[in-house]
N, C-alpha and C positions, 0 to 999 in steps of 0.2 A: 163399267161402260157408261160413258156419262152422255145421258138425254140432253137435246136442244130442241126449243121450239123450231117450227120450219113456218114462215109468213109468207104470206103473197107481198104481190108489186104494192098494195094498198097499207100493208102494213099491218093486218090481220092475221090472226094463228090460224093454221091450216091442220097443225096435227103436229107430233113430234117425230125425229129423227135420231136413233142411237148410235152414236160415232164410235168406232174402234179404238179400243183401247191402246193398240199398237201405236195412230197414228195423233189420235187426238188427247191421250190418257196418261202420254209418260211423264217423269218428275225433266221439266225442261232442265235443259244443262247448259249456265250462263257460257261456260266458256268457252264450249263448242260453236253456240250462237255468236262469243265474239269473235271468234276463227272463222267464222263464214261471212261475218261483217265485213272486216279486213279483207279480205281475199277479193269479194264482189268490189270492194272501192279500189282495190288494189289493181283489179284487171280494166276499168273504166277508165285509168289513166293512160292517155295518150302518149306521155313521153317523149312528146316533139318539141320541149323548150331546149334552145342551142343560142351559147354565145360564144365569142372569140377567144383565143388563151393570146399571148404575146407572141404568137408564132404562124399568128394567122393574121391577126392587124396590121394592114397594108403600112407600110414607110415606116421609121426607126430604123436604116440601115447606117444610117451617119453617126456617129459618135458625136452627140450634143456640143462636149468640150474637151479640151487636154485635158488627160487624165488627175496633172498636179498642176498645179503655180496659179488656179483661178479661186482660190477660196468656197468653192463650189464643193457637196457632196460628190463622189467620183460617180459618174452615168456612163454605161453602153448603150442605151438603148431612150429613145423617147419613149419608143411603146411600151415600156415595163410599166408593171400595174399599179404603181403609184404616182403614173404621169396622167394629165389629162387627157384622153383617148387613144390612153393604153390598154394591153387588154387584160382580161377577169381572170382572177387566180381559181382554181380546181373549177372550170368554166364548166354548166350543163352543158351534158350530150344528148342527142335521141338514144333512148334506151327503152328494153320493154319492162313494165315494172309488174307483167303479169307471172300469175305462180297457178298450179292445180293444189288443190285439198285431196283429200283421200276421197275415195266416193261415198263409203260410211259416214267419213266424218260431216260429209257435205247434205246427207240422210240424216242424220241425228239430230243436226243443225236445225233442218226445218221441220220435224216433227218437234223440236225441242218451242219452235216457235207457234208452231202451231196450237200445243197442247196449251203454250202459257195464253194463246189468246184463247182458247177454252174457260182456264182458271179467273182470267181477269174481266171477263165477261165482255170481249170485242169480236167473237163472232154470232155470226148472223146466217144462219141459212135460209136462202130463199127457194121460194120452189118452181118458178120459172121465173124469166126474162124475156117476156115477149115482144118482140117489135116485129111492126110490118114495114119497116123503114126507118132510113134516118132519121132520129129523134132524140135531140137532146134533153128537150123538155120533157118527155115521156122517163128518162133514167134520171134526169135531177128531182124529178116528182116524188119518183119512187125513192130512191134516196134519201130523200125527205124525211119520207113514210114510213121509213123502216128504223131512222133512228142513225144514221150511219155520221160519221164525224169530219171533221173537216179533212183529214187524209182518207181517203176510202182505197181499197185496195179489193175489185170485183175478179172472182175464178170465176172464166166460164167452163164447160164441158168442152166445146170446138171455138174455132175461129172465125165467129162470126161478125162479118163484116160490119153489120148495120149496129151490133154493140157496141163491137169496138170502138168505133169512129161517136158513135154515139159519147159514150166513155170518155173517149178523148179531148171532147167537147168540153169537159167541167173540172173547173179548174180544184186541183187537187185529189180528182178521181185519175184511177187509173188500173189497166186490166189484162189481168194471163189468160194462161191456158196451163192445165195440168202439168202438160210440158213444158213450160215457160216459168212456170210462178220458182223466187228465189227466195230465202232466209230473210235475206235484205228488206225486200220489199214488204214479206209478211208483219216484220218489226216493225217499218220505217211508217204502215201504216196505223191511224189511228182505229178503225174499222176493218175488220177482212169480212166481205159479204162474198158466200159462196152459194150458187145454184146446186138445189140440190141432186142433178144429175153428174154434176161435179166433183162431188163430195162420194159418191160409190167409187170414181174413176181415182181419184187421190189416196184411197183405201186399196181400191187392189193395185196401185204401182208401190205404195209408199208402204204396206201392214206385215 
C-alpha cells in the first residue's frame, strides 16, 4: 500500500495518506492505457468534413468533345476528378467515428494510469482547496506551491463552481470530478493534484 505525503494550498506537508493498492498499486498495463487513448480521441472527432464526388458537382452534363477525330483523350464528363472543378475521388462523408471499450477495459485503463503516476512521482495530494470566490490567483498560487507542472490535471471531490472556473482561468490547468476524470486526461497531464476528500471517493468507486 504505497504512502504519499498530503500538503496544504501552501505547499507544506500535513501528514501522509495511504492509497489502495487496488487503485493506485497495480503494475500499469501500457496497452490497455493505449486502448483508452485511442478510443477518448476517437470519440472527440466530429466527422463533419464532406466534399463533392462527381455526382454531386453541379454541370458536366455536355460531352466536352466527339468522342474520335479530335486528337483529344476521350471525356464524358467535365466534372470527372482529373478535370478542373471536378469532383474528389472516395470523397469524405459525415460519419460517427465513435466506438464503446469494455467497461473493464476502460477500469484497468485508468487505474493502470493512475498507479504509473504513483511510480513516476506526479501525483500530489492536497488536502483542501479552499475558495470563498472566484480566484485565479489564489489556485495559480497554490500551484505554484505545490510544485505541479506545466500540464496540471486537478480531481475535485464535487463540482465546485468557484474552482472550477477558477481552474479554467490558467492556462494549461484543468479539472474533473470523480465522475468525470478519463485515462486521457490523467496521461496527457504533466501533474495529477488530487484533494484529499477526492482520493476516498476514487477508492471506493474504482478498488
Amino acid at each position: 500500500m504505497p504512502n504519499i505525503a498530503v500538503v496544504d494550498m501552501a505547499g507544506k506537508s500535513v501528514g501522509e495518506i495511504a492509497l489502495s493498492d487496488a487503485v493506485f498499486g497495480i503494475a500499469p498495463n501500457a496497452v490497455v492505457m493505449h486502448m483508452a487513448v485511442v478510443n477518448y480521441l476517437a470519440n472527440q472527432r466530429q466527422g463533419t468534413q464532406s466534399t463533392l464526388t462527381r455526382t454531386e458537382v453541379s454541370g458536366g452534363g455536355k460531352k466536352p468533345w466527339r468522342q474520335k477525330g479530335t486528337g483529344h483523350a476521350r471525356q464524358g464528363s467535365t466534372r470527372a476528378p482529373q478535370w478542373r472543378h471536378g469532383g474528389v475521388v472516395h470523397a469524405p462523408k459525415p460519419r460517427d467515428y465513435s466506438y464503446e471499450l469494455n467497461k473493464k477495459v476502460r477500469r484497468l485503463a485508468l487505474k493502470s494510469a493512475l498507479s504509473d503516476k504513483v511510480l513516476t512521482g506526479g501525483l500530489i495530494v492536497l488536502d483542501e482547496l479552499r475558495l470563498d470566490g472566484y480566484s485565479t490567483k489564489t489556485v495559480a498560487a497554490c500551484l505554484n506551491a505545490i510544485g505541479a507542472g506545466k500540464k496540471t490535471l486537478v480531481v475535485l471531490e464535487d463540482n465546485s463552481a468557484y474552482a472550477v472556473k477558477s481552474i479554467a482561468n490558467i492556462a494549461g490547468a484543468k479539472s474533473a470530478q470523480v465522475n468525470t476524470i478519463n485515462t486521457y486526461d490523467v496521461i496527457n497531464a504533466d501533474t495529477l493534484v488530487i484533494v484529499k476528500n477526492a482520493v476516498a471517493k476514487l477508492e471506493e468507486v474504482y478498488a
